[in-house]
C-alpha positions as CSV (number, residue, x, y, z in Angstrom):
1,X,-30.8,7.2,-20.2
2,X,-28.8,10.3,-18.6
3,X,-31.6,10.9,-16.5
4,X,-32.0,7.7,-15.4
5,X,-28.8,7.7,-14.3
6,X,-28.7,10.8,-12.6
7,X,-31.4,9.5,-10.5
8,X,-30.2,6.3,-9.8
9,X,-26.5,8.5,-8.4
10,X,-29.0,10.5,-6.5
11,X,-30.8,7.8,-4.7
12,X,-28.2,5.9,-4.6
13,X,-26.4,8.9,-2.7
14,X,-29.2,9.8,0.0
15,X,-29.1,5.6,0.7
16,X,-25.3,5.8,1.7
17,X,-25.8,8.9,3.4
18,X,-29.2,7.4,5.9
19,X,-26.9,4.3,6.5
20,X,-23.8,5.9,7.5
21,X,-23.8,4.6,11.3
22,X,-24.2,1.0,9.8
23,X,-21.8,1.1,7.2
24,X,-19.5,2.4,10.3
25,X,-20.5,-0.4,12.9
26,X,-19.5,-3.0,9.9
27,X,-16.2,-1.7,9.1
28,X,-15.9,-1.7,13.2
29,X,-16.4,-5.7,13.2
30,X,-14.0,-5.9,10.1
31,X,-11.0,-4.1,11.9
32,X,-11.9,-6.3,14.8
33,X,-10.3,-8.9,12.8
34,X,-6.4,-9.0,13.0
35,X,-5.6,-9.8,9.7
36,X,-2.2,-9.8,9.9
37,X,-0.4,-11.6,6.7
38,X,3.1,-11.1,8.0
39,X,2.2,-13.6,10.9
40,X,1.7,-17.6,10.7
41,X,0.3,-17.6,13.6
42,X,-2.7,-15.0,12.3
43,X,-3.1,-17.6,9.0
44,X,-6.8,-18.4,10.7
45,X,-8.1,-15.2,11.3
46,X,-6.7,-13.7,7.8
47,X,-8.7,-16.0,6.3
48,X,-11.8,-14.9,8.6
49,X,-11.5,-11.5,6.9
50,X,-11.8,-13.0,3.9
51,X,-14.8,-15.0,4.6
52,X,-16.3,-12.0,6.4
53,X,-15.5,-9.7,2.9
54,X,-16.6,-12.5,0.5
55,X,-20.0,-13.2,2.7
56,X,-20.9,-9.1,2.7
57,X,-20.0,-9.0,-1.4
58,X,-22.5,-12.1,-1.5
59,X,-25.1,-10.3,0.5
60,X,-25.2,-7.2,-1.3
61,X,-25.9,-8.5,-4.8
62,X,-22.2,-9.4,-6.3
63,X,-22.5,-12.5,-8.6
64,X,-20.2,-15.6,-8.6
65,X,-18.7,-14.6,-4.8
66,X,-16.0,-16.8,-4.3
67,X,-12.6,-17.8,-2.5
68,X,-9.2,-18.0,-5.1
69,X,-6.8,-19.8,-2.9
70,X,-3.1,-18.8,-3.4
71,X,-1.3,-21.5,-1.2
72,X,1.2,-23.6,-3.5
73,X,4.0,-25.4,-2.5
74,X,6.5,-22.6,-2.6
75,X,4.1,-20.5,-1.1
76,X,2.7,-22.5,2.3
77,X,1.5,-19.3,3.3
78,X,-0.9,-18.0,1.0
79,X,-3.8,-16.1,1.4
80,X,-7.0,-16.5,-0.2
81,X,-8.2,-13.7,-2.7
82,X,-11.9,-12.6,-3.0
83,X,-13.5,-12.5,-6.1
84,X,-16.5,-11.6,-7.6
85,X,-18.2,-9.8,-10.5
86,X,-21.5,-8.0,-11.8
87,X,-21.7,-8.2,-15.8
88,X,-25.7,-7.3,-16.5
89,X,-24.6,-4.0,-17.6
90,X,-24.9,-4.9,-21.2
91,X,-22.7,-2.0,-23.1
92,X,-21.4,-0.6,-20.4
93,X,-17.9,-0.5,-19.4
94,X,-16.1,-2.8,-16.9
95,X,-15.1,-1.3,-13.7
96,X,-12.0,-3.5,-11.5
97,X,-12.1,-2.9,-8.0
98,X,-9.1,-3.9,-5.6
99,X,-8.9,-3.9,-2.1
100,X,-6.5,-5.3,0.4
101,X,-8.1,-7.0,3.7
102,X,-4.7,-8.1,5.1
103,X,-2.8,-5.3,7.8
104,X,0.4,-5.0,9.3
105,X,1.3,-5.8,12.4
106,X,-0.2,-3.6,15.4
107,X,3.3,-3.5,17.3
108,X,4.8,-1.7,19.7
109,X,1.2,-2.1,21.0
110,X,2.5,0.2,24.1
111,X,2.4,3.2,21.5
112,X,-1.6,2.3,21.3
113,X,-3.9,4.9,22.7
114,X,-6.8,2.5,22.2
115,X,-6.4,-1.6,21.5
116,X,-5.3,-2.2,18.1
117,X,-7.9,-4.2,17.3
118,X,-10.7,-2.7,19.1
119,X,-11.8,-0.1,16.7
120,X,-12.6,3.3,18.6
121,X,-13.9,6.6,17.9
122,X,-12.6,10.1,18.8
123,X,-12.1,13.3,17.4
124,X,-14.3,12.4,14.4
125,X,-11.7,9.7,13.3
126,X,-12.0,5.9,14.0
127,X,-8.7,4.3,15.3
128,X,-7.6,1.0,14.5
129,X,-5.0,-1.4,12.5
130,X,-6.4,-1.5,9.0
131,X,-8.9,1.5,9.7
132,X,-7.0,3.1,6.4
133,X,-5.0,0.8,4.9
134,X,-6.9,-1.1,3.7
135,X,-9.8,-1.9,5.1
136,X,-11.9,1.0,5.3
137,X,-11.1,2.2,2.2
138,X,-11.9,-1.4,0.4
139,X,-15.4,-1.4,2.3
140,X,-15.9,2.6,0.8
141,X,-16.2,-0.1,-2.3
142,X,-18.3,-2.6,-1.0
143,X,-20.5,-0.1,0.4
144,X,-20.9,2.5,-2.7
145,X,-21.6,-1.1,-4.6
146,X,-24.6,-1.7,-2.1
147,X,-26.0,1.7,-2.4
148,X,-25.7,1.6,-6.4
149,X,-27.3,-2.0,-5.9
150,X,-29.9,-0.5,-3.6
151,X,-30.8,2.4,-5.8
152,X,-31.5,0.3,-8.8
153,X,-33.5,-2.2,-7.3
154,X,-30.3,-5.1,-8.1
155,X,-28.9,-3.5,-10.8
156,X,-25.6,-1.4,-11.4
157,X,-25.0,1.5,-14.0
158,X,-21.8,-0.1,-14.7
159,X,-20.3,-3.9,-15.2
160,X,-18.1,-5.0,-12.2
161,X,-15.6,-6.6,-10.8
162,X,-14.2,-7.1,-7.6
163,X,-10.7,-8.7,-6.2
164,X,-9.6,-8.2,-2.6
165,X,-6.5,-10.0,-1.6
166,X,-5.1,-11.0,1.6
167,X,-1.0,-10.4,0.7
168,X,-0.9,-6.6,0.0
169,X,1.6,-5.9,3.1
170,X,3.8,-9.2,2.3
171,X,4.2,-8.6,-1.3
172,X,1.1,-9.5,-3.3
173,X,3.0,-12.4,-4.7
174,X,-0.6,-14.6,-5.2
175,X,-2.7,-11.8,-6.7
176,X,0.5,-11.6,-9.2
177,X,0.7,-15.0,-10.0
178,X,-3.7,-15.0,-10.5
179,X,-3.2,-12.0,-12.9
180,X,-0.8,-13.6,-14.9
181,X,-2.4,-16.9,-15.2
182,X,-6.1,-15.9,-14.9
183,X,-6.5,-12.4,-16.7
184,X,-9.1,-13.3,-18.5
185,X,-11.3,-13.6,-14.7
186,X,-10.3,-9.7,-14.1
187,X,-10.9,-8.3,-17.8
188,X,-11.7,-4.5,-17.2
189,X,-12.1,-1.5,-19.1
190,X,-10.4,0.6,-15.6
191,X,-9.1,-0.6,-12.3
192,X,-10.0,1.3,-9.4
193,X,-7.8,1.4,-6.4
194,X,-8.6,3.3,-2.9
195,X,-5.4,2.5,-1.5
196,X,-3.5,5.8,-1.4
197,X,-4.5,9.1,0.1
198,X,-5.2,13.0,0.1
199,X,-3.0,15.5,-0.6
200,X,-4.8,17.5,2.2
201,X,-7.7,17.6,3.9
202,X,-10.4,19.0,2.3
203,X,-8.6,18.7,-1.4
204,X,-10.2,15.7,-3.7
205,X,-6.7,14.2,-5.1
206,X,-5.8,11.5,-7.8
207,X,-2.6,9.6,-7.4
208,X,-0.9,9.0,-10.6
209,X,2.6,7.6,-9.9
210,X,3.8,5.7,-7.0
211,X,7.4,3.9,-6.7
212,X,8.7,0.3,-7.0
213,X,10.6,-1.2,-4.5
214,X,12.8,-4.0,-3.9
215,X,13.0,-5.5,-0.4
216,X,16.3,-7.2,0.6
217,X,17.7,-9.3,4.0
218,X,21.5,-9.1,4.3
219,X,22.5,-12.1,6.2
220,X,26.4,-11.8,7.9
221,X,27.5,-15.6,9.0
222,X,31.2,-15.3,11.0
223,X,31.7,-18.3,13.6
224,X,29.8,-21.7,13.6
225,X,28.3,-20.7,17.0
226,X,27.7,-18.1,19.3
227,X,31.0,-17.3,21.0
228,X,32.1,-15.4,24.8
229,X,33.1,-12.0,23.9
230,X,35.5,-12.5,26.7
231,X,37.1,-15.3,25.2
232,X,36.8,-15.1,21.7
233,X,36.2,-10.8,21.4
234,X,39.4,-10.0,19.2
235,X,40.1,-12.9,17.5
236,X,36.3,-13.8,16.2
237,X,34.3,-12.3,13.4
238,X,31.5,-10.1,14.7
239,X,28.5,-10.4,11.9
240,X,26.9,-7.0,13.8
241,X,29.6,-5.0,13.6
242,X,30.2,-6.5,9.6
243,X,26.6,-5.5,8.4
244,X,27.4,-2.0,10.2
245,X,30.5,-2.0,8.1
246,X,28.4,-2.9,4.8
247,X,25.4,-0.5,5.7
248,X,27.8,2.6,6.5
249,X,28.4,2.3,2.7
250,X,25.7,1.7,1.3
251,X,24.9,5.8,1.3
252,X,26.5,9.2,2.4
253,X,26.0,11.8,4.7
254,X,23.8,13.7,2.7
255,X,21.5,10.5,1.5
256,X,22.7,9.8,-1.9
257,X,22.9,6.4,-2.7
258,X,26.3,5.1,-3.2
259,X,25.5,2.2,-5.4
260,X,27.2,1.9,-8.9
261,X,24.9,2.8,-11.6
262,X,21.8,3.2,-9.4
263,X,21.1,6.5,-10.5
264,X,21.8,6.0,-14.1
265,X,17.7,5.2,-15.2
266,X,15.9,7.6,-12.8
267,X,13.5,9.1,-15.0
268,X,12.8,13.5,-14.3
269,X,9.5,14.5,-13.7
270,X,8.2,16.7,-16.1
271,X,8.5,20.6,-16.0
272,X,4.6,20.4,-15.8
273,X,4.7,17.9,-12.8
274,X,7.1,19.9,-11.3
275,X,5.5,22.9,-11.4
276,X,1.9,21.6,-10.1
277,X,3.9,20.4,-7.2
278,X,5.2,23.6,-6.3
279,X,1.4,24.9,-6.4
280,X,0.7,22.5,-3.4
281,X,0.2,23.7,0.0
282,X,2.9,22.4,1.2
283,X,4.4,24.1,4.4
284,X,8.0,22.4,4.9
285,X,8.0,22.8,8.8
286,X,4.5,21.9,9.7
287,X,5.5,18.0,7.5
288,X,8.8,17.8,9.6
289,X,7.1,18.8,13.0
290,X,3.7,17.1,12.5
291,X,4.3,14.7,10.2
292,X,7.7,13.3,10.6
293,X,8.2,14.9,14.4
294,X,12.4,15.2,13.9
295,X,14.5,17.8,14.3
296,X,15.5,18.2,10.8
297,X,14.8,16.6,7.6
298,X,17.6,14.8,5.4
299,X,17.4,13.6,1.7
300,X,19.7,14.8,-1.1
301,X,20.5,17.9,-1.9
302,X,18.8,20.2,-4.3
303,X,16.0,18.3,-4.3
304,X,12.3,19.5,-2.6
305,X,10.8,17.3,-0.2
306,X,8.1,16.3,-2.5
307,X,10.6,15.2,-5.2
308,X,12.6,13.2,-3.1
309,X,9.2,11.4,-1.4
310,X,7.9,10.9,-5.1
311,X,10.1,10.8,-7.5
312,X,13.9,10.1,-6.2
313,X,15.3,6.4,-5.1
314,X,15.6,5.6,-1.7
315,X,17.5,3.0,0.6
316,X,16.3,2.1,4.3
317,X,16.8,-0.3,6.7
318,X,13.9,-1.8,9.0
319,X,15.7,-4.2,11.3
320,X,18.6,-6.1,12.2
321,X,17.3,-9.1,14.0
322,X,20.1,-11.8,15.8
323,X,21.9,-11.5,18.9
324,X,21.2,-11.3,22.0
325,X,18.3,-8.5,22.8
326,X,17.1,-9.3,26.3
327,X,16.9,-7.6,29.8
328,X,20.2,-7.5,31.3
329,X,24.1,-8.4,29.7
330,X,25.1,-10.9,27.9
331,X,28.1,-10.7,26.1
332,X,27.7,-13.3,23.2
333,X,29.1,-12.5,19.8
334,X,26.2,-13.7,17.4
335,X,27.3,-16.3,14.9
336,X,25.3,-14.6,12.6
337,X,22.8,-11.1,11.8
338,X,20.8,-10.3,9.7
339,X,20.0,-6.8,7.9
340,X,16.5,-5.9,6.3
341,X,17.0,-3.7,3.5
342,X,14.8,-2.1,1.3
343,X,15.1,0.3,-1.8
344,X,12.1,2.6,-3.6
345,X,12.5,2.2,-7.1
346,X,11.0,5.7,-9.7
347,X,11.0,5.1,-13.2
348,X,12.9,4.2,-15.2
349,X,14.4,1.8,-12.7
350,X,13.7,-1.9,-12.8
351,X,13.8,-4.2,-9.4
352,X,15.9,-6.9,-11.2
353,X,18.8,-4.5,-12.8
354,X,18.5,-2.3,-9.1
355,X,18.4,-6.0,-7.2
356,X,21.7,-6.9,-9.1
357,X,23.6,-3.5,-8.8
358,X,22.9,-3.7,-5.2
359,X,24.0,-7.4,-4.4
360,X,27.2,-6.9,-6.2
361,X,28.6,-3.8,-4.6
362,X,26.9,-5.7,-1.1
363,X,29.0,-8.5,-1.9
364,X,32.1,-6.3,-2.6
365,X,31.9,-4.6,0.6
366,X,32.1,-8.3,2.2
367,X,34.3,-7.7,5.2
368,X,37.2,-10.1,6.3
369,X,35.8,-13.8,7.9
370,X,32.4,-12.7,7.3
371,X,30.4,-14.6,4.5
372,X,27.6,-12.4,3.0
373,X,24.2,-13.9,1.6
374,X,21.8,-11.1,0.0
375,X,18.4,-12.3,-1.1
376,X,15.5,-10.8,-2.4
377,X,12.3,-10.8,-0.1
378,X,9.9,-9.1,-3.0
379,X,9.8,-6.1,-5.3
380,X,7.5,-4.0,-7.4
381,X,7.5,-2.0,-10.1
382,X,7.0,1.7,-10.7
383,X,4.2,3.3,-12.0
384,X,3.3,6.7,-13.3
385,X,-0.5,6.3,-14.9
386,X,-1.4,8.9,-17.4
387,X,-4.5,11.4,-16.6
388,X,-5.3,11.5,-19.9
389,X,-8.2,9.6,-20.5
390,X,-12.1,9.1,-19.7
391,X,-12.0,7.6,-16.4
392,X,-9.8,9.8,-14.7
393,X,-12.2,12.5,-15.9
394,X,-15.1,10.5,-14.6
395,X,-12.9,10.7,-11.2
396,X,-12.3,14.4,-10.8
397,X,-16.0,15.0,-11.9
398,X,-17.2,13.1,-9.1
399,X,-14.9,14.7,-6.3
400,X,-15.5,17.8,-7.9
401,X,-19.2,17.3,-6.7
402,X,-18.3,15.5,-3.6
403,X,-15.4,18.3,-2.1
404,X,-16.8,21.4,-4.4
405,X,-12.6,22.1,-5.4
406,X,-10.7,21.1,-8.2
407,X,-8.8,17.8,-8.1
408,X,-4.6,17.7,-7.9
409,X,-2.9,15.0,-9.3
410,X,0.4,14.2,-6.8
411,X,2.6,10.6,-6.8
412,X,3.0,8.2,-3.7
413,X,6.5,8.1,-2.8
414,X,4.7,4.4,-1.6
415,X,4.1,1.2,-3.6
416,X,1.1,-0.8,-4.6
417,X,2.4,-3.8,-6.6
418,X,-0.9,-4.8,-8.0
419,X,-1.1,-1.9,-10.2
420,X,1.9,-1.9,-12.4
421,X,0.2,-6.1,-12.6
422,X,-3.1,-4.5,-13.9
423,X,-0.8,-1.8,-16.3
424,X,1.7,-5.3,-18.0
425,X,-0.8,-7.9,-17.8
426,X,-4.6,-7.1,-18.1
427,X,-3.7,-3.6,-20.2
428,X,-5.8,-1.3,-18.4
429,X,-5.3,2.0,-16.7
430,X,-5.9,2.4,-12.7
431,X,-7.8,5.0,-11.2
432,X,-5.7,5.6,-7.6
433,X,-9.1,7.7,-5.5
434,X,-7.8,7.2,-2.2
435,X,-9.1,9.3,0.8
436,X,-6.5,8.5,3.5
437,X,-4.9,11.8,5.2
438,X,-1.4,12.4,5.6
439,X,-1.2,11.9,9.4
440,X,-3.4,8.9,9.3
441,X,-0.6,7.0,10.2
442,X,-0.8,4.3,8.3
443,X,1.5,1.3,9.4
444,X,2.1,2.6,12.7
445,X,0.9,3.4,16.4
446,X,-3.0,4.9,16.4
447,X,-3.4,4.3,12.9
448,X,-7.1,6.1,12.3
449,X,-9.5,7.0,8.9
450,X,-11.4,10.3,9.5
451,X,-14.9,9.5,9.1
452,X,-15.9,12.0,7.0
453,X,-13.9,11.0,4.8
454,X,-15.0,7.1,4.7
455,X,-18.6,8.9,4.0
456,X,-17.1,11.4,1.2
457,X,-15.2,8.1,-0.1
458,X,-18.6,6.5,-0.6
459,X,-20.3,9.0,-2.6
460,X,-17.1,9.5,-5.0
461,X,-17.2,6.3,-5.7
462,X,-20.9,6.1,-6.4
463,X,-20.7,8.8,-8.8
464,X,-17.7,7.4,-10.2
465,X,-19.1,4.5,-11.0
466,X,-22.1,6.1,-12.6
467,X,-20.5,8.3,-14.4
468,X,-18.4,5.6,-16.0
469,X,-21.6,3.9,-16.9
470,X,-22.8,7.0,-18.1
């Protein structure tokens, strides 16, 4: 049977590697899609991508291919998941693989060295919105699944199942609510999720803890109506200035959260996780120059940079729409503002205790004829997965024979949502192989996937999933 197997990877292998062009011009007319969830007005061509997933999954040899819609009426807006599955393995293991086919917005679209949504090649990279989050990483799925399927004349070495959803970048709130009412659709052995990426180039790396987060608005209401500065500046409430007054407070100079009791959970890493993070090549300057591109980094004190991306709390804020923001003057005192907040949880913490320390001292800090609403937009829990166990073996093994180095386990100082789901409701561990590079650029300008990488992707997970089955 071992044999067999090893054959099957083989061929399976040399079939990704003679298609690699085609595998590249279909992720091309994937990205040409402009999946964007956060956008109403994009509803139609989210669900395209969908279509244009489920149809491939279909064509490829996935059984029971199918649309899960996710629209209720709380949720107008929902976006279908894809689902699918693969059980003639008989004894085998089950294998869960996610994907998200929904992107972020493209903007500021001026920032764009190439269109958005006209996928482009240079420098051995292909640029686009979605090229690395998530798109080409979910097709390094679909296609390692073809190649298996290929190699086995319609047969896989391992049982699967596949669920690709359309929410990722809004909050995953459908996938959540499918996991908790249909887990018995998604029963796995492991999940698998290419959504995260390498340490370095060149170094195969596992992710085995990412961070929650809790996303906020802050809405400031002073007058009924927009007023004249000129006639009413002195006398009315300015909702700008009040969230300024709130925010100012919300942490110090030196970036430590001022929030009652917001620290009082956060869990240490371990002196062992510690200490493999100080192994890293990590060069301090090159991140702030390349990476980040300020003129000094900030974060609490006493802490390294890679501890206070992975495993300390954090509080940002995104926008502050309201007002006037126009060409030209005018001076109108906005009747009200709006702050959006967010806050990356590490374990111990818990989004509903961090939501509620938050909103109280927010509501405290409520300055004079101002009236404060602060709402929760969507949260997630954090994760650390341990690396103690068969699959994640089956993972290094296979990069180990992909990159020819040993494998390094890091955290995300990101969050995926979906993976504490898999952890609380379907009881399974998650595999995080991602193969995204640190200057990838994910969610902004020029966001790109280096090619080689998409290919190396492919294999991993072909002799992942092998040596699961295995």
């Amino acid at each position: 049977m071992r044999v067999e197997m090893d054959a099957m990877t083989m061929a399976a292998v040399e079939f990704a590697e003679k298609n690699q062009r085609r595998f590249v011009e279909e992720l091309k007319e994937l990205l040409r899609i402009p999946s964007v969830s956060t956008d109403p007005e994009r509803a139609g061509d989210v669900r395209r991508a969908a279509e244009f997933v489920a149809a491939e999954l279909k064509r490829i040899g996935m059984q029971h291919v199918r649309l899960v819609e996710t629209i209720t009426s709380e949720r107008p807006g929902g976006h279908p998941l894809v689902v699918a599955d693969w059980l003639e393995a008989e004894g085998a293991p089950t294998v869960l693989c996610y994907g998200h086919y929904d992107v972020q917005p493209a903007e500021p679209l001026d920032e764009w060295k190439s269109p958005p949504f006209e996928p482009t090649e240079r420098d051995g990279n292909i640029y686009a919105r979605g090229a690395v989050d998530d798109k080409g990483q979910m097709w390094m799925h679909v296609k390692a699944l073809e190649s298996l399927f290929a190699a086995g004349g319609g047969k896989l070495p391992v049982n699967v199942r596949v669920v690709v959803e359309g929410e990722e970048e809004v909050g995953g709130e459908g996938i959540a609510a499918y996991v908790r009412e249909h887990g018995e659709e998604l029963k796995a052995d492991v999940a698998l999720v290419s959504d995260t990426e390498m340490f370095a180039a060149d170094l195969p790396t596992l992710c085995v803890g990412l961070r929650g987060m809790i996303y906020t608005e802050i809405e400031a209401r002073g007058a009924r109506t927009d007023l004249h500065s000129g006639m009413y500046g002195g006398a009315a409430p300015n909702p700008f200035v009040a969230l300024a007054q709130v925010i100012v407070q919300l942490k110090d100079a030196e970036g430590k959260i001022l929030i009652p009791g917001f620290y009082d959970k956060v869990a240490t890493p371990t002196d062992a996780e510690l200490k493999a993070w100080k192994a890293l090549p990590f060069d301090e300057e090159h991140y702030r120059e390349t990476e980040v591109g300020s003129v000094s980094l900030t974060g609490e004190a006493g802490y390294s940079v890679l501890e206070r991306t992975w495993a300390r709390p954090t509080l940002d804020v995104h926008g502050m729409p309201g007002g006037f923001t126009g060409a030209g003057a005018k001076t109108v005192i906005p009747a009200k503002a709006v702050a959006k907040v967010s806050m990356r949880l590490v374990p111990d913490m818990t989004p509903a205790e961090s939501f509620a320390q938050y909103k109280a001292y927010v509501e405290r800090l409520c300055p004079k004829g101002i009236v404060l609403e602060v709402r929760m937009i969507h949260s997630g829990d954090p994760i650390v997965v341990s690396t103690d166990n068969e699959y994640v073996r089956a993972a290094t093994d296979a990069m180990h024979t992909v990159f020819g180095k040993e494998t390094v386990f890091v955290r995300g100082g990101g969050s995926i949502p979906i993976v504490g789901d898999f952890v609380r409701e379907l009881k399974i561990p998650t595999v995080m192989m991602g193969f995204g590079l640190p200057d990838d650029n994910l969610h902004a300008p020029n966001e790109k996937f280096h090619l080689a990488n998409f290919y190396r992707g492919i294999e991993s997970i072909v002799r992942f999933l092998s040596g699961v089955g295995a």
